[in-house]
N, C-alpha and C positions, 0 to 999 in steps of 0.2 A: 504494500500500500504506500501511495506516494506519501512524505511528509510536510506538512504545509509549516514554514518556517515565519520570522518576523527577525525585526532587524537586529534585537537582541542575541539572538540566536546565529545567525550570520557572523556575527561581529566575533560571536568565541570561534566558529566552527570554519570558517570561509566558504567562499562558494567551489563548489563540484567543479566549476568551468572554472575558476580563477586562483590562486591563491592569497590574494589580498585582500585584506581583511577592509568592511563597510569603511568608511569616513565618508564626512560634508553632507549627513543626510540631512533634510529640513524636513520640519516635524511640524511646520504649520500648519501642511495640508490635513493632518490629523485632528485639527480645531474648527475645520471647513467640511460644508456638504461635498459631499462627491460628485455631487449635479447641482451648481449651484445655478441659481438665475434664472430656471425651468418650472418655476409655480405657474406661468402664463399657459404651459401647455396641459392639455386635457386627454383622461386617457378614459379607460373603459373597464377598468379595471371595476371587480367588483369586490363588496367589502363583506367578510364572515364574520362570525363570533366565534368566540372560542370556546363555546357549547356547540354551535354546527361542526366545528373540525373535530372535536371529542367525540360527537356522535357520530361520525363518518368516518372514526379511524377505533371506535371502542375504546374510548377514551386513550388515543394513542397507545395501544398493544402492541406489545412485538411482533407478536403474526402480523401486524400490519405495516411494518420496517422493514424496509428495501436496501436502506443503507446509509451509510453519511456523504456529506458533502464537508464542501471543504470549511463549512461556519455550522454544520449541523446535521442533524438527523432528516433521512427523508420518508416519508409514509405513504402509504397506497390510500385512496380514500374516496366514495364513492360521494357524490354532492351532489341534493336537487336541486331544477330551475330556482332562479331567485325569484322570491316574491316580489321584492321590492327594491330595484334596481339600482336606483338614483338615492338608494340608503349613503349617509355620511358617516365618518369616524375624525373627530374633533381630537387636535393634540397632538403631540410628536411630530411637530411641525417637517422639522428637517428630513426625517425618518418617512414620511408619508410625498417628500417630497422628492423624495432618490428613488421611490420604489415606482411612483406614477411618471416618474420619468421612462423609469422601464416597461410600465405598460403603454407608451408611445412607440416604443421601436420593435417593429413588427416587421417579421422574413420569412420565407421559409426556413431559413437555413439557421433560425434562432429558436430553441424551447419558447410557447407562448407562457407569459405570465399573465393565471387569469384571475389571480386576486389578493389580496392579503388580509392582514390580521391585528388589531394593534389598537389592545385592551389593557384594565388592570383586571388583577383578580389579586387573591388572597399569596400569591408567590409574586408578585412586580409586576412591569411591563410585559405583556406576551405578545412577542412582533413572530408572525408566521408569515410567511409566503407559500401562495398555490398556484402550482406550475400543471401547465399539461400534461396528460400521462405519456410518457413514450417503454412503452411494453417489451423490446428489446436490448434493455439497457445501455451499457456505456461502450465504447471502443475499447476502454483497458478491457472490460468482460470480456471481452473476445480475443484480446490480442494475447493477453496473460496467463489466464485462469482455465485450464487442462480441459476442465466437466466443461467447457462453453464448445461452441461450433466455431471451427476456424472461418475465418474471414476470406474468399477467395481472393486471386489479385484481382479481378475487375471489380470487387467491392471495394478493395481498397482505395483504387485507384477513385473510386465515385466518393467515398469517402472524402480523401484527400481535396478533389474538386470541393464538396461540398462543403465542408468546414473551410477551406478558402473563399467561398462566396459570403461565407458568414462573416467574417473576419474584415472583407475587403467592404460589404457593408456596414461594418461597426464603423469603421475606419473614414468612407468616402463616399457614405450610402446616404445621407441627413445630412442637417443645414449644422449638426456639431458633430462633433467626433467621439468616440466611447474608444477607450484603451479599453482590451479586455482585463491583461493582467495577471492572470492565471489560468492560460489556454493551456490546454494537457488533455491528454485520452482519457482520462475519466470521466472530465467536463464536454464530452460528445459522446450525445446519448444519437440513439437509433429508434426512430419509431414504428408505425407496425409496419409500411411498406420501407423499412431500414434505408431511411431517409435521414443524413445523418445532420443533427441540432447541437448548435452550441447552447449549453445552459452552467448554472450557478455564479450568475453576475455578481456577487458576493464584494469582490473586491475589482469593479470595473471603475474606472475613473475618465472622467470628459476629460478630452485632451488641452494642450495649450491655446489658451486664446489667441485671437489674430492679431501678430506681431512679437509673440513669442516663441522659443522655439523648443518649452519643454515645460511639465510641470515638476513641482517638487516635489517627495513623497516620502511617507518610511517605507524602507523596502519590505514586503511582504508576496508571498508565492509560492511557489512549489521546488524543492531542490532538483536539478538537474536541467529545467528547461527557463530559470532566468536569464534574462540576456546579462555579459561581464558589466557593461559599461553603468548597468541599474542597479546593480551588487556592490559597486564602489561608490556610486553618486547619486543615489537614491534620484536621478533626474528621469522622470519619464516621458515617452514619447512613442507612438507607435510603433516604430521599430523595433520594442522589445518583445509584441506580441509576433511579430516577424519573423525574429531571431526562437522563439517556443514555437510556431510554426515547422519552420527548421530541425527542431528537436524531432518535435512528431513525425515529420515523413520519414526518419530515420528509424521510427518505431515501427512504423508500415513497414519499410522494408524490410528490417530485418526481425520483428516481432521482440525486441526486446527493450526493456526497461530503459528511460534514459540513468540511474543509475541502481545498481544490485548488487547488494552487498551478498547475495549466495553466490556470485561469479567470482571467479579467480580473481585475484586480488589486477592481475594486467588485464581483466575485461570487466571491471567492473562499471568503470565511466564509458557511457556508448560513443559517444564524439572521440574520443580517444581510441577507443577497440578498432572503431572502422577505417580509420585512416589508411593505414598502412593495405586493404584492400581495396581500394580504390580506383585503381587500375583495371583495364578492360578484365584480361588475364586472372587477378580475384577476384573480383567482384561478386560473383556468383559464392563464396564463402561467405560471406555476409548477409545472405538471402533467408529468410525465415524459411527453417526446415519443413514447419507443419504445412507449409505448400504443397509438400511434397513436388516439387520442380513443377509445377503447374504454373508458370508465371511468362510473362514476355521480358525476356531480360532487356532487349531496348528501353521497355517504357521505365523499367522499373532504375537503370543507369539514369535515363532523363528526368525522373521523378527526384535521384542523388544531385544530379547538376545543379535541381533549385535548389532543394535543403542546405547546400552548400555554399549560393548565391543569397539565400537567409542570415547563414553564421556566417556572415562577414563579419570582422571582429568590429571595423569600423561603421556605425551603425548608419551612418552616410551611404556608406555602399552598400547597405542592403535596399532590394526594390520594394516599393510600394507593394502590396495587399492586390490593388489589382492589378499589377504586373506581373505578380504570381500568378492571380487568376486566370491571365492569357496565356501563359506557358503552359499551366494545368491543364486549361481546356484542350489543348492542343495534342496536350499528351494521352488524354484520353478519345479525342477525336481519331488519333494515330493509330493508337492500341485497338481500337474498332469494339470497344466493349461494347459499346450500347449503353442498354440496361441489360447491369448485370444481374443472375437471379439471383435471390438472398438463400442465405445457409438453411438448407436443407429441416434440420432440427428446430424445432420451436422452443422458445428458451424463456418465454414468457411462463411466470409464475403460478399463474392461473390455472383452477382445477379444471375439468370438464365441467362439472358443476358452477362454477364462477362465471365460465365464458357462456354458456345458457343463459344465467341471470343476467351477463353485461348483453344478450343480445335483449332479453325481454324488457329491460329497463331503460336501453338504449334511448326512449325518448324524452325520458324525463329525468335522467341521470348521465354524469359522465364521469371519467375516471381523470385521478390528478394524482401529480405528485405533489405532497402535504411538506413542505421544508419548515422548519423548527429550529430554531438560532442556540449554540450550546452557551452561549457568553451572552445576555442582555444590559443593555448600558442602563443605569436609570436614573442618571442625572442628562 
C-alpha cells in the first residue's frame, strides 16, 4: 500500500527520487482555501445528513468498506432520490466552498462528486463526501494485487489515454486550473464499462494565478511518484502532476510499484530499476510478466518515450498534459486497439443477490462511494 507522507516526514526521511532533504517550504498556503475566490460558482451538488449516510451504509459497517483513500475510509452505500433538492447546509464556510468547487468540474475522465456532508453531532464536525460508485475498483487493484484480473495491454494502453484526458483537463480544461497532486494508480478507479476516473481530490490545489509562475505549499503526496523539484521547494505547478504521470506509465509497463521494499534492495526504486533497460535490445525485460508476452512492444517502447519526456528533471522541459494527450492518442490510434474488451472476471463485490436488488431498485436508488475524512479540523 502506497504511503501518503507530509513535509515533516520528508524532511527526516528524503525523497525516493532525491536525496535532499525539504527546505524553503511556505506554509501559508496551509492558512488559505485550496479554491479560493470560487463562492460565485454554483454547483449541483446535493446535501445529506449524517442519519441518511448511516442509514445507507448500516451505520457505516464494515461489510460496507471498500477501503481507504488517501484522507479516509471509503463505503458502499445505496441512497434515494432527494426529496428536496435545493436543501442548504449553513457553516464551514471555506470547507463547503472547496468541495462545491469540485462539484463544478465535471468529465468523463473524473469520479462524479455527487454530494456531501457537513454537520455537528455529538463527536464534532462530520464532513463526508459522496462520490459515484465505480464497481471495478482502482488500477493499483489490478496492476498489484495476484486475486484481481490482469489488465490487458490494450487496456492499459486506454487507460493510460484516459487518465491523460483527465489530467490534461484539470490542467487546461476550465477558465482555472486544478493541480491534482496526488495522481497514482490507486486514485484511478474503473467503472462498470472500465472506463478509467480520476478520483480523491483530497489534496488538489488551483494552480498559480495569472502572472505567477507557481504556488507555495507544504509538501504533501504519495512516496515514489512526487516530482524532485516539489520535495525540495514545496513550489507547485502543474508539472508535478506531469512528472506522477510519468511515474504511472512506468507502472503500466512494467506492472510494478513505483517503490517496494519486498524487491531487492537494487530494484526496489522503479525509475532507477529500469534504466539501464532501456535500450531496444532490453526492453522487453522490463515488460510486466503477467502479460504473458501478449503486448505490442512498439507501442509499449512509445508509451516509455513519454514517461521519460514527463521525468524531465527540469520541470520546464517536461510537456504540457495535453501534449501528452496527442502523443497518447497517437499511440493508441497506432496500436489499432480500438476498444479494448475488459478483463474477462468480474471483480465487483457484489452478491448475485445485491446485483438483482441494484437492478430492481435501479430507479429510485443509486450506488456511491460514501468517503469519511480520518482527521477533522474543528476550529
Amino acid at each position: 500500500m502506497n504511503s501518503t507522507f507530509t513535509d515533516p516526514e520528508i524532511a527526516r526521511s528524503g525523497s525516493e527520487l532525491n536525496s535532499q532533504n525539504v527546505s524553503g517550504i511556505s506554509t501559508e498556503s496551509m492558512r488559505q482555501s485550496s479554491f479560493p475566490s470560487m463562492s460565485q460558482r454554483t454547483s449541483n451538488l446535493r446535501v445529506f445528513t449524517v442519519s441518511e449516510l448511516k442509514s445507507s451504509t448500516k451505520n457505516f459497517s464494515r461489510s460496507f468498506m471498500l477501503g481507504e483513500g488517501g484522507f479516509g475510509c471509503v463505503y458502499k452505500g445505496s441512497l434515494k432520490s432527494p426529496e428536496d433538492p435545493s436543501q442548504k447546509v449553513e457553516g464551514h464556510k471555506e470547507w463547503v466552498t472547496e468541495v462545491n468547487v469540485l462539484g463544478v468540474v465535471e468529465h468523463p475522465n473524473l469520479v462524479k462528486l455527487v454530494g456531501y456532508c457537513a454537520e455537528d453531532d455529538e463527536r464534532g464536525i462530520q464532513r463526508l463526501l459522496i462520490y459515484e460508485y465505480m464497481p471495478n475498483r482502482s488500477v493499483e487493484n489490478h496492476l498489484f494485487i495476484r486475486s484481481e484480473t490482469t489488465l490487458s495491454w490494450a487496456m492499459r494502453l486506454k487507460i493510460a489515454q484516459d487518465a491523460a484526458r483527465g489530467l490534461a483537463y484539470l490542467h487546461e480544461g476550465m477558465d482555472f486550473q486544478i493541480i491534482f497532486r496526488d495522481f497514482k494508480s490507486s486514485n484511478i478507479l474503473l467503472d462498470e464499462q472500465w472506463n478509467a476516473k480520476l478520483s480523491d481530490f483530497g489534496l488538489a490545489r488551483l494552480g498559480p494565478s495569472e502572472g505567477l509562475t507557481h504556488v507555495s505549499t507544504a509538501v504533501v503526496g504519495t512516496m515514489g511518484y512526487a516530482a524532485p523539484e516539489y520535495i525540495q521547494t514545496g513550489r507547485l505547478t502543474s508539472k508535478i502532476d506531469v512528472w506522477s504521470y510519468g511515474v504511472f506509465l512506468y507502472e503500466l509497463i512494467t506492472g510494478r510499484r513505483p517503490f517496494d521494499k519486498n524487491k531487492p534492495k537494487n530494484e526496489q526504486k522503479l525509475l532507477e530499476w529500469v534504466k539501464p533497460y532501456l535500450s531496444d535490445r532490453k526492453f522487453q525485460l522490463i515488460l510486466d510478466p503477467r502479460l504473458n508476452g501478449k503486448y505490442q512492444l512498439k507501442s509499449a517502447q512509445r508509451l516509455a518515450v513519454v514517461a521519460n519526456r514527463c521525468l524531465a528533471r527540469n520541470p520546464k522541459s517536461r510537456p504540457k498534459m495535453s501534449e501528452v494527450l496527442k502523443i497518447v492518442n497517437r499511440i493508441v490510434e497506432a496500436a489499432g486497439s480500438g476498444s479494448p474488451e475488459p478483463p474477462l472476471k468480474d471483480v465487483s463485490t457484489e452478491t448475485s443477490r445485491e446485483r438483482k436488488r441494484r437492478i430492481v431498485d435501479s430507479r429510485s436508488e443509486k450506488f456511491v462511494w460514501l468517503w469519511t475524512p480520518k482527521l477533522i479540523r474543528t476550529c
